[in-house]
C-alpha positions in Angstrom: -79.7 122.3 -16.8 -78.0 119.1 -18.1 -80.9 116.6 -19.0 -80.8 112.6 -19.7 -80.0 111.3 -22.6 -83.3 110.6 -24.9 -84.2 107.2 -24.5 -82.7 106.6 -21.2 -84.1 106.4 -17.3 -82.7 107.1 -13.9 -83.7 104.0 -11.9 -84.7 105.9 -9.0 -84.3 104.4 -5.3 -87.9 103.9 -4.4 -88.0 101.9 -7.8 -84.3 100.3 -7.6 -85.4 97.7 -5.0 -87.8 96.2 -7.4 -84.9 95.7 -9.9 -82.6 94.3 -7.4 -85.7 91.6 -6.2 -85.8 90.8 -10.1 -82.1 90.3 -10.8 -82.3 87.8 -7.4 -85.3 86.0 -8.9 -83.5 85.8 -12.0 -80.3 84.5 -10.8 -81.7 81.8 -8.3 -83.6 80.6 -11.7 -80.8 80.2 -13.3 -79.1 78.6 -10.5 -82.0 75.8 -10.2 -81.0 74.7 -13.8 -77.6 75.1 -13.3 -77.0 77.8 -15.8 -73.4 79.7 -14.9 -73.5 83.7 -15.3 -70.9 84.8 -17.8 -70.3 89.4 -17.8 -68.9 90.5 -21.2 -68.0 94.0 -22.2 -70.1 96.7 -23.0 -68.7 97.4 -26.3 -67.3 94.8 -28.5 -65.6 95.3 -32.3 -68.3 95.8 -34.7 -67.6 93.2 -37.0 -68.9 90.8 -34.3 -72.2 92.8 -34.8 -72.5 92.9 -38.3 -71.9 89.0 -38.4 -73.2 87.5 -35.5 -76.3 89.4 -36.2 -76.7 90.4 -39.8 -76.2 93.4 -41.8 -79.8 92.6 -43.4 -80.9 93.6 -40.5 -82.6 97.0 -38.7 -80.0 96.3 -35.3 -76.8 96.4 -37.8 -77.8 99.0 -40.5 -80.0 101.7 -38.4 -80.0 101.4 -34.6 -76.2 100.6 -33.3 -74.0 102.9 -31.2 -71.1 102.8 -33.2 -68.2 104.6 -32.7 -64.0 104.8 -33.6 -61.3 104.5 -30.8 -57.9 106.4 -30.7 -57.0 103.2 -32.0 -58.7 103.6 -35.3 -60.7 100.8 -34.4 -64.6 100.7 -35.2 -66.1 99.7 -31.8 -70.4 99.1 -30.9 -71.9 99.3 -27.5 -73.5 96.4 -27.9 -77.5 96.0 -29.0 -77.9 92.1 -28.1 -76.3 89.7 -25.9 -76.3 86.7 -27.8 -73.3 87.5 -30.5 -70.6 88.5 -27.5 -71.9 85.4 -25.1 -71.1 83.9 -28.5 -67.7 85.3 -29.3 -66.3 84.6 -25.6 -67.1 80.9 -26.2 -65.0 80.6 -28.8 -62.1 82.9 -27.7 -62.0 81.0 -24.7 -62.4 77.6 -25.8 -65.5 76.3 -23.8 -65.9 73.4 -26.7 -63.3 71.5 -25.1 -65.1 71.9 -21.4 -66.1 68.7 -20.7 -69.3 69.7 -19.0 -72.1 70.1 -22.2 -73.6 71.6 -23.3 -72.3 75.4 -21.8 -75.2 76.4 -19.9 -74.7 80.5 -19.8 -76.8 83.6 -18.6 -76.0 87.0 -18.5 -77.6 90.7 -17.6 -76.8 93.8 -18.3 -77.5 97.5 -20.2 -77.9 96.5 -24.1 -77.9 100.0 -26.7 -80.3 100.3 -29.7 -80.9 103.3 -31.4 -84.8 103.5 -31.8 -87.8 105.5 -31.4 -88.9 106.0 -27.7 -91.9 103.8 -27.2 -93.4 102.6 -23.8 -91.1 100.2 -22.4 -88.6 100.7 -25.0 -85.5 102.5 -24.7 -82.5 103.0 -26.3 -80.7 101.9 -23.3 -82.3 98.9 -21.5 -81.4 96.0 -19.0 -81.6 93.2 -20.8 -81.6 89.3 -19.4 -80.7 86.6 -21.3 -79.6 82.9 -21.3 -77.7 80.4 -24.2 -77.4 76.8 -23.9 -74.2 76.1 -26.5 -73.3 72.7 -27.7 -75.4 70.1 -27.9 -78.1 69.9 -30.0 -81.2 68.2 -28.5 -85.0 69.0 -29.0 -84.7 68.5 -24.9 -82.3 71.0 -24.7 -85.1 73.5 -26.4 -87.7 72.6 -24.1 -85.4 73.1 -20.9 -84.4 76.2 -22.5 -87.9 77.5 -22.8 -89.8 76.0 -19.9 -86.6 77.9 -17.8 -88.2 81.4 -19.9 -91.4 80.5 -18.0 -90.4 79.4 -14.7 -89.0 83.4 -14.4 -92.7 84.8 -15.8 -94.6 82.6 -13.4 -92.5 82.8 -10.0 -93.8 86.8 -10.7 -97.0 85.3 -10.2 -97.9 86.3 -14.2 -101.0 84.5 -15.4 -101.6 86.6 -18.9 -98.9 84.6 -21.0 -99.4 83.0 -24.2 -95.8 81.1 -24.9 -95.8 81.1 -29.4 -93.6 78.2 -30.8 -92.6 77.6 -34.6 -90.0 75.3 -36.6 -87.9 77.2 -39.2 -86.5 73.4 -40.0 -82.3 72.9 -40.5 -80.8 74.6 -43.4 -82.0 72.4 -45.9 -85.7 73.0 -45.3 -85.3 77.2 -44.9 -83.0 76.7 -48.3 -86.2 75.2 -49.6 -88.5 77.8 -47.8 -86.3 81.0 -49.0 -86.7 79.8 -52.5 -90.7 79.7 -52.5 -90.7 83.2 -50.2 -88.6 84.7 -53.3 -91.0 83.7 -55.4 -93.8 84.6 -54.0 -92.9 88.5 -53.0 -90.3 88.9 -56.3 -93.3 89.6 -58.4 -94.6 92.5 -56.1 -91.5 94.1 -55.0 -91.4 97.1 -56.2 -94.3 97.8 -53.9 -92.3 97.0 -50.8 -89.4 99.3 -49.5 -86.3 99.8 -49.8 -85.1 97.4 -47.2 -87.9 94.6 -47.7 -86.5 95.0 -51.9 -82.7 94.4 -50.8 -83.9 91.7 -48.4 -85.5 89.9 -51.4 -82.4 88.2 -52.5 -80.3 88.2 -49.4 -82.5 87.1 -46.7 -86.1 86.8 -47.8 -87.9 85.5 -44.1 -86.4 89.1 -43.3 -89.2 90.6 -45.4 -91.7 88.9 -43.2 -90.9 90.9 -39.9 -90.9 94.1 -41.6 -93.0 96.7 -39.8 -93.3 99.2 -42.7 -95.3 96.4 -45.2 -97.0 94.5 -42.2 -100.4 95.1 -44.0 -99.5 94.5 -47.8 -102.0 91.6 -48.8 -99.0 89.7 -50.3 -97.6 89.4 -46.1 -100.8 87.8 -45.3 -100.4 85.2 -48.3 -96.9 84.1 -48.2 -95.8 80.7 -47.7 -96.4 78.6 -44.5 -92.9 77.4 -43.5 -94.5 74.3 -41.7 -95.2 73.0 -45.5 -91.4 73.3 -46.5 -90.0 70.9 -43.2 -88.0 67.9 -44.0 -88.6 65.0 -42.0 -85.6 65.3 -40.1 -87.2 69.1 -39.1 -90.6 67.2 -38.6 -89.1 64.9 -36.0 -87.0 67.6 -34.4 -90.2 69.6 -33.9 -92.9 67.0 -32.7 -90.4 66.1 -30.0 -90.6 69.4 -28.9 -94.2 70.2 -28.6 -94.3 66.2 -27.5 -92.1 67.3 -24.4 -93.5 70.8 -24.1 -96.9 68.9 -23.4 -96.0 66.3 -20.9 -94.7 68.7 -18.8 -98.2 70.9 -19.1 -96.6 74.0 -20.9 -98.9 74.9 -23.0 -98.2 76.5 -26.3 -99.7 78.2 -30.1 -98.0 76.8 -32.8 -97.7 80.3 -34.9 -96.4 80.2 -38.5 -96.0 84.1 -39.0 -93.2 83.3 -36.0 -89.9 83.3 -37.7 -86.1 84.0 -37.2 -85.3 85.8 -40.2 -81.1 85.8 -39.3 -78.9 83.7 -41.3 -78.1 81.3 -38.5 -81.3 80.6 -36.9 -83.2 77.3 -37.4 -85.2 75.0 -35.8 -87.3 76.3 -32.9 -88.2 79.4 -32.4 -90.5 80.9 -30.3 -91.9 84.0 -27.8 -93.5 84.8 -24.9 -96.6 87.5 -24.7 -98.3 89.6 -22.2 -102.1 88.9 -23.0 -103.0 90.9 -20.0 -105.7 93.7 -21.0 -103.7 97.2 -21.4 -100.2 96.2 -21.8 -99.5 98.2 -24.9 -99.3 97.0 -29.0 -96.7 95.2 -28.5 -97.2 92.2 -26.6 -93.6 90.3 -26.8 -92.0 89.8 -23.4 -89.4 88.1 -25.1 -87.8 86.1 -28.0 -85.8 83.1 -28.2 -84.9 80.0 -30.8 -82.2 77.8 -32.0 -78.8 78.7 -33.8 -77.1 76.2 -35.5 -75.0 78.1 -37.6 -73.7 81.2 -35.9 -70.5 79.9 -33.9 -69.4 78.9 -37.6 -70.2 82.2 -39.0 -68.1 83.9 -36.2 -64.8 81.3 -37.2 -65.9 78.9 -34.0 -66.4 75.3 -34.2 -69.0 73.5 -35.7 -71.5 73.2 -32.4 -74.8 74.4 -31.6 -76.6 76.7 -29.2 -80.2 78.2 -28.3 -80.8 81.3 -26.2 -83.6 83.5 -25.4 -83.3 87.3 -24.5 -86.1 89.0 -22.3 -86.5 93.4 -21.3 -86.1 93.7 -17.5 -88.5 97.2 -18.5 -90.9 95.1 -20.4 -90.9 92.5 -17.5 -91.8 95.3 -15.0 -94.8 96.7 -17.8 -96.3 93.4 -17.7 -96.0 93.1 -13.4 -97.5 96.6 -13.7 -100.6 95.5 -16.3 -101.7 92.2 -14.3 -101.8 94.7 -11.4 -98.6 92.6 -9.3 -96.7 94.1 -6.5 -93.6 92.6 -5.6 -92.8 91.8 -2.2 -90.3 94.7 -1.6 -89.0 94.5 2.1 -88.0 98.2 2.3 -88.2 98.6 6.7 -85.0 98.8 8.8 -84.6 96.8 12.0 -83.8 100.2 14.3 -84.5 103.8 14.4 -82.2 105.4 17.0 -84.0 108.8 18.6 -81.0 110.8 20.0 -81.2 113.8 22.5 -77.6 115.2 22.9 -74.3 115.7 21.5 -73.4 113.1 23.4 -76.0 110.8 22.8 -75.9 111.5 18.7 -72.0 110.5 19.4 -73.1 106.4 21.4 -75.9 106.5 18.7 -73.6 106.5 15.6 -71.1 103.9 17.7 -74.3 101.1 18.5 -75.4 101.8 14.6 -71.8 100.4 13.8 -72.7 98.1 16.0 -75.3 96.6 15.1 -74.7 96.8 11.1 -71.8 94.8 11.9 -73.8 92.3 12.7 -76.2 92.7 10.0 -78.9 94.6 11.4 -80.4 97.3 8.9 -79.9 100.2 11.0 -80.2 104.6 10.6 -80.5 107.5 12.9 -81.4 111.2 12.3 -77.6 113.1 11.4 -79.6 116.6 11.3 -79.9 116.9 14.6 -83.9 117.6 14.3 -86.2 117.4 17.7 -87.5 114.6 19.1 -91.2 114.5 17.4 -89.1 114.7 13.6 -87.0 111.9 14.6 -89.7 109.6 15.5 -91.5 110.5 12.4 -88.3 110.2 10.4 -89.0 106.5 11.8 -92.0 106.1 10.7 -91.3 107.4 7.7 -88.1 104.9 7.2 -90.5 101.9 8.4 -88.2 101.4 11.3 -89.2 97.9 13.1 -88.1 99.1 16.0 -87.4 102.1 17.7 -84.8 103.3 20.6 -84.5 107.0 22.0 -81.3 107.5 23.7 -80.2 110.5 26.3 -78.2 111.4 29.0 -80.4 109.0 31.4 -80.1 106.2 29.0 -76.4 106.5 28.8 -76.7 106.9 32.9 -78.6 103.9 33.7 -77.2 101.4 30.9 -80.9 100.7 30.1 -83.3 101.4 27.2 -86.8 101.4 25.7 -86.9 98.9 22.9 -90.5 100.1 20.8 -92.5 98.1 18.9 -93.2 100.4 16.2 -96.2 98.3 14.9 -97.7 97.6 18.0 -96.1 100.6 20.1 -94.8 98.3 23.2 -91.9 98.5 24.5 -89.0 96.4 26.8 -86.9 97.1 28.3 -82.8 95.7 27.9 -79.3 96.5 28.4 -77.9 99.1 25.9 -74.9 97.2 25.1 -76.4 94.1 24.1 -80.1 95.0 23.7 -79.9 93.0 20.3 -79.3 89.5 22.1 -81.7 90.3 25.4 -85.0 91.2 23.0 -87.0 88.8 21.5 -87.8 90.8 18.5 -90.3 88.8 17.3 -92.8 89.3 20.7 -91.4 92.9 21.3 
């Protein structure tokens, strides 16, 4: 028997309704702050990958999809959303809109190749938003406080939002130089990846999960000493604004962005909620102010978070939430008949037509099956049809909560009912 792919899920239809309530929650978010969805493709050329997010990093050297097209072309499905979001700026030439900054969101399946873990996969729906061209510590905030409004409309209460400054280029510069230091020393006790990070991107070192417990990780530098004044300012207005508007926040110093373009603030969301798992991130977010350039664009600005639609649903599941799933139909039609099965299916059209959720029994089971099937199918309401139905023009219209029933016309039952006292 052909199997799934290890590392993937069928979202099953008694759990796809919960997705779809998500993805409506998340796009009428979006909508209140006016962010505009933009759908980019699944795979894009891998260059955009190993630039946009680093070839320092785990994404780009161990856990991408990568493959060549009859083209000779290398090609990645793509592991993030930021980097193509990115890319179709600048091939499209949003800079010049006049409307800024670019206020984007996009969902879809995102492709990592990495050990199984609960709510990991290595394909999962991932959500994510970018806010591209201006560069304002209000812009963060909005940015952030949009992260939360998503969390909280779940009704999620076990959230601890973690904010840092990395500082502009001039105070990381500063703040690579003393991590180098520090760890260069040492190194050889680190591994392999952590020792080529050293000179290339040293804040990489720090998010390593293979030397998490060397005693040298719990001594390095504290970036918050290396800020400029001009990453100060930047930073203060943030938690200034953060705090007006009663978000509160840790200011955590392990929490950096370790790729080349990231700076200013970054910060995550966590689950705090009792049996979520290890790994407490809901999602991740901060400030780039240097990857459009990297990736030949102009010289503008963005910040974006990206957020698991799987984690999201852990979380629901470990504060003990149940979404408010409407899964009933408005009528069950009971047939008894050829003939009857026959008017059934043409009132069905009918009243789907005008948007009426709507089923009948197609195996042509007894009467008792059919009224279970009903039940079953959390039918509202219930109508059995037969040859004296079909006589007299009249019907039964049940109440299948309280079990009453009136009676109407059969061709325009729908408008004779009030379905509310039914």
């Amino acid at each position: 028997m052909i199997q799934i792919p290890r590392g993937t899920k069928d979202i099953l239809p008694t759990d796809s309704s919960k997705w779809q309530y998500i993805e409506e929650v998340l796009r009428e978010t979006c909508r209140n702050f006016n962010y505009k969805e933009i759908r980019t493709p699944i795979f894009e050329q891998t260059e955009l990958f190993v630039r946009g997010v680093g070839d320092t990093t785990d994404i780009v050297n161990k856990e991408m999809y990568t493959f060549t097209d009859k083209g000779d072309r290398s090609m990645t499905l793509r592991p993030e959303g930021t980097a193509p979001a990115v890319r179709s700026y600048i091939e499209n030439k949003m800079y010049g809109d006049p409307n800024q900054p670019i206020k984007l969101f996009y969902q879809g399946p995102m492709f990592r190749y990495e050990r199984q873990q609960k709510g990991r996969y290595r394909q999962f729906e991932q959500f994510g938003v970018e806010a591209i061209g201006v560069e304002d510590p209000l812009i963060d905030v909005e940015v952030i406080s949009l992260l939360l409004d998503i969390y909280k409309s779940f009704g999620l209460e076990k959230l601890e939002l973690h904010i840092n400054s990395i500082g502009d280029f001039e105070s990381r510069e500063e703040y690579q130089k003393a991590l180098r230091e520090h760890f260069a020393p040492s190194i050889g006790e680190f591994c392999s990846d952590c020792q080529s990070r050293l000179d290339k991107n040293p804040m990489r070192i720090l998010d390593c999960k293979t030397d998490a417990n060397h005693p040298l990780m719990k001594t390095a530098p504290n970036i918050q000493e290396y800020l400029n004044d001009a990453s100060k300012e930047y930073f203060e207005a943030v938690k200034e604004t953060l705090t007006k508007m009663g978000i509160g926040f840790v200011v955590d110093p392990n929490l950096v962005r370790g790729l080349d373009y990231y700076t200013h603030t970054a910060f995550e969301l966590m689950s705090s909620a009792e049996g979520f798992g290890a790994i407490t991130t809901l999602a991740g977010g901060g400030r780039y102010n240097g990857l459009i350039e990297m990736l030949d664009g102009p010289s503008e600005t963005g910040i974006g978070f990206g957020m698991s639609i799987e984690r999201l649903l852990l979380a629901l599941e470990a504060e003990g939430i149940e979404l408010p799933i409407d899964d009933t139909i408005d009528f069950y039609l009971v047939t008894m008949g050829e003939v009857a099965r026959t008017e059934a299916s043409v009132i069905l059209h009918r009243l789907r037509t005008n948007g009426y959720r709507a089923d009948m029994d197609y195996k042509a089971r007894g009467m008792k099956a059919q009224i279970k099937d009903a039940d079953r199918k959390k039918a509202k309401y219930m109508i059995v049809l037969g040859d004296s139905e079909l006589e007299s023009g009249k019907i039964h219209v049940r109440n299948m909560e309280t079990r009453e029933e009136v009676e109407a016309n059969l061709d325009r039952f729908e408008e004779e009912v009030n379905f509310d006292e039914a």
